[in-house]
C-alpha positions as CSV (number, residue, x, y, z in Angstrom):
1,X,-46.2,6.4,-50.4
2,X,-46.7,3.2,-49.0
3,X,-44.0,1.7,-51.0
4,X,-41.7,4.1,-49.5
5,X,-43.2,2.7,-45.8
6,X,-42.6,-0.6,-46.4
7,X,-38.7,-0.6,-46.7
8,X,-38.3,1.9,-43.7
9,X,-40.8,-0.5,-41.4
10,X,-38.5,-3.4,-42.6
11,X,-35.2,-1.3,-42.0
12,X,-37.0,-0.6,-38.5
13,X,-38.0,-4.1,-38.3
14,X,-34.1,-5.5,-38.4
15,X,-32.9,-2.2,-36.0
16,X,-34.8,-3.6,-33.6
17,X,-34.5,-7.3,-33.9
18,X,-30.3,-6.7,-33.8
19,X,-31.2,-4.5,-30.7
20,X,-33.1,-7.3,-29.2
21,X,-30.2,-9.8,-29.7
22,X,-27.3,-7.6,-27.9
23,X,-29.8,-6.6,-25.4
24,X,-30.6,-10.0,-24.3
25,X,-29.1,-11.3,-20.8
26,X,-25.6,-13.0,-21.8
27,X,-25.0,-13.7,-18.0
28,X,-25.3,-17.2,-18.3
29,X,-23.2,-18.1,-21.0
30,X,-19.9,-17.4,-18.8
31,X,-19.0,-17.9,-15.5
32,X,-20.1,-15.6,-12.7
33,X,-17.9,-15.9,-9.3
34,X,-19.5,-14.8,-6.0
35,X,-17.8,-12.0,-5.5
36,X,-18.6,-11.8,-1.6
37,X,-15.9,-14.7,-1.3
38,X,-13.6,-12.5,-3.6
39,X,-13.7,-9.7,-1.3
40,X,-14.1,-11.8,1.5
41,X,-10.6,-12.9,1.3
42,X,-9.6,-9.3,0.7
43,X,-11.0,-7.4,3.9
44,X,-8.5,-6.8,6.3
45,X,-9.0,-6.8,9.8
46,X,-10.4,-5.0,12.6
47,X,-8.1,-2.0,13.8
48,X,-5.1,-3.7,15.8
49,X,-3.1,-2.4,18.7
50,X,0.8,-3.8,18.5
51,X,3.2,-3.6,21.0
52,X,6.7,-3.2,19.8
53,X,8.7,-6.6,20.2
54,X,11.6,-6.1,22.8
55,X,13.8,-7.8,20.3
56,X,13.5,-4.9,18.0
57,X,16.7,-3.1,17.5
58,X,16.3,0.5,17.0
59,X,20.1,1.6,17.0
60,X,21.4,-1.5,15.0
61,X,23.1,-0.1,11.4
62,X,21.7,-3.2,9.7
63,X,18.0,-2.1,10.9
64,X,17.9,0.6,9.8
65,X,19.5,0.0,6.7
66,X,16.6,-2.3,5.9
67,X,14.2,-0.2,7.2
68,X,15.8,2.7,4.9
69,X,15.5,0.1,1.6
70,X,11.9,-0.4,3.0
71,X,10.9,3.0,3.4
72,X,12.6,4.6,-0.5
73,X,11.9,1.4,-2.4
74,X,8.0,0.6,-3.8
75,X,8.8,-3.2,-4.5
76,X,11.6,-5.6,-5.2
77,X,11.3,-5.8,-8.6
78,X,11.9,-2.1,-8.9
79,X,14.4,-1.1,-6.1
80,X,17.6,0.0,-8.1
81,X,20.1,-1.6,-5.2
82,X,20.4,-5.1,-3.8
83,X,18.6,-5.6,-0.6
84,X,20.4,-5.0,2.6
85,X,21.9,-8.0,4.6
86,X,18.9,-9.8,6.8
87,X,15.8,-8.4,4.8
88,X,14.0,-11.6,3.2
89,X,14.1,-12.3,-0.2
90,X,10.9,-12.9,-2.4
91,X,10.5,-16.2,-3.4
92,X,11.1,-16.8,-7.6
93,X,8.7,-14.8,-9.9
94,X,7.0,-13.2,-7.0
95,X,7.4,-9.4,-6.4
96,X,7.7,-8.0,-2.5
97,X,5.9,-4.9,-1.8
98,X,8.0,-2.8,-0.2
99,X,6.8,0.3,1.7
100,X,7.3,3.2,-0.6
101,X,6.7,5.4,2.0
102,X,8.9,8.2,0.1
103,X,5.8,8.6,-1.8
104,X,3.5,10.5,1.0
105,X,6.5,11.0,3.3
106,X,9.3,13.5,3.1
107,X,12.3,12.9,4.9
108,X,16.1,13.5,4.8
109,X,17.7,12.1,1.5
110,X,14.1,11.5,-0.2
111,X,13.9,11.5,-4.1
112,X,10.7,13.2,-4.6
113,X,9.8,12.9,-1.0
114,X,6.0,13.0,-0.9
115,X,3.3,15.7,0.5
116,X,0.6,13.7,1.3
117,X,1.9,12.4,5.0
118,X,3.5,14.0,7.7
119,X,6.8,15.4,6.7
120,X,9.5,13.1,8.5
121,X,12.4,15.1,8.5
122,X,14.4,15.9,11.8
123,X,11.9,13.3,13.3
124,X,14.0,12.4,16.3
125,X,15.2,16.1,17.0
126,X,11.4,17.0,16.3
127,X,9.2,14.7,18.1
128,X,11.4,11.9,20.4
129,X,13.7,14.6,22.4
130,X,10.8,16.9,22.9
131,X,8.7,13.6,23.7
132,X,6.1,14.5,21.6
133,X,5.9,10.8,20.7
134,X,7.8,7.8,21.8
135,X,9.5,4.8,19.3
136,X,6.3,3.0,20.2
137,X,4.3,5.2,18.8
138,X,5.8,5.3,15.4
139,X,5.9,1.6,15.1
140,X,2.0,1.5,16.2
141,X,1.7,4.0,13.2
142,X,3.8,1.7,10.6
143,X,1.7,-1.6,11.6
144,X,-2.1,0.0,11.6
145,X,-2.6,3.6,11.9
146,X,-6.4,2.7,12.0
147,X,-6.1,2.6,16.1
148,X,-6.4,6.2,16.5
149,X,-7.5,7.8,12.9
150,X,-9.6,5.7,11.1
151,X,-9.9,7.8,8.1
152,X,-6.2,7.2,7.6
153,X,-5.1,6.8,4.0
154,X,-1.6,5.0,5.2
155,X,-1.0,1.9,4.4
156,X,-1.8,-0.9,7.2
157,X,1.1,-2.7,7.2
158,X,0.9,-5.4,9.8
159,X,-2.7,-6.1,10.1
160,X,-2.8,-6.8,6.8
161,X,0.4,-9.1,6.5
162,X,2.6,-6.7,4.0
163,X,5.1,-5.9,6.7
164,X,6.1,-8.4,8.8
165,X,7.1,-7.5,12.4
166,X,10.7,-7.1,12.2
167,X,10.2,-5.1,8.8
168,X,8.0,-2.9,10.9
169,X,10.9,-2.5,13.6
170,X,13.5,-1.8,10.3
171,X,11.2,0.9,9.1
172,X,10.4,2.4,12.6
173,X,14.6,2.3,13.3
174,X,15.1,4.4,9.9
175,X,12.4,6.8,10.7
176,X,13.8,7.2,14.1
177,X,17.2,7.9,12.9
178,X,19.0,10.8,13.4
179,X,19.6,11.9,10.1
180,X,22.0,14.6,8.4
181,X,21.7,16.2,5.2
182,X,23.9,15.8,2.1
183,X,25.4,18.4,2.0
């Protein structure tokens, strides 16, 4: 009987020695970043209030055909048409987010027009002539819905850089367009 002890204790033995070696602390045989200064550089700002630029163009056909590319295109290496005239190009090998927002939004001429956001169809009819809300208000909601609904899962587009100023005027032109149906 001890015989048969001795070579379990030894299997035992080398179990828990193997153990001992992946358990050990390997921290300090790579590199370990602070990851405060990582995420640091990734916080975006404080809520923002953003008054629409008087320069922006609301009923201009080339405003809102960016904003139209903008609003059914996710980024540029994906969008299946050529950008509209005036909307900047990305730089080589780089990739422009684009806002996608057919993905939570439904509105006229969507492919797969999302559920998640407010449905944008009839927006004008809907909420402008019944002045429900204001051009103003749609372009706060484009550059950082945070203002009034911080529990907003909408992207923050301005605050955060992704959309620059006149993109946010191209996407609020297309949203405020009055739209008709394929029919």
């Amino acid at each position: 009987m001890n015989r048969s002890i001795r070579p379990f204790a030894l299997v035992s033995f080398a179990f828990l020695a193997a153990t001992a070696v992946y358990a050990s602390d390997i921290t300090k045989s790579y590199d370990m970043p602070d990851a405060s200064q990582i995420v640091e550089k990734d916080l975006i700002d404080n809520p923002m209030k953003f008054t629409m630029p008087k320069e922006c163009k609301l009923d201009d056909t080339e405003t809102i055909a960016r904003g139209k590319y903008l609003f059914h295109n996710l980024n540029s290496k994906a969008a299946k048409e050529s950008a509209p005239k005036g909307l900047a190009k990305p730089k080589k090998d780089e990739v422009k987010a684009y806002g996608n927002c057919v993905a939570c939004h439904n509105i006229e001429g969507a492919v797969g027009g999302g559920t998640v956001g407010p449905p944008l169809v009839a927006y004008s009819k809907n909420m402008i002539e019944t002045k429900a809300r204001d051009a103003q208000f749609v372009y706060q909601k484009i550059a950082d819905p945070r203002v009034d609904n911080k529990e907003t899962s909408m992207t923050i587009n301005l605050t955060s850089k992704m959309f620059n100023e006149q993109e946010v005027c191209d996407l609020t032109a297309y949203v405020l367009q009055v739209k008709t149906e394929k029919k």
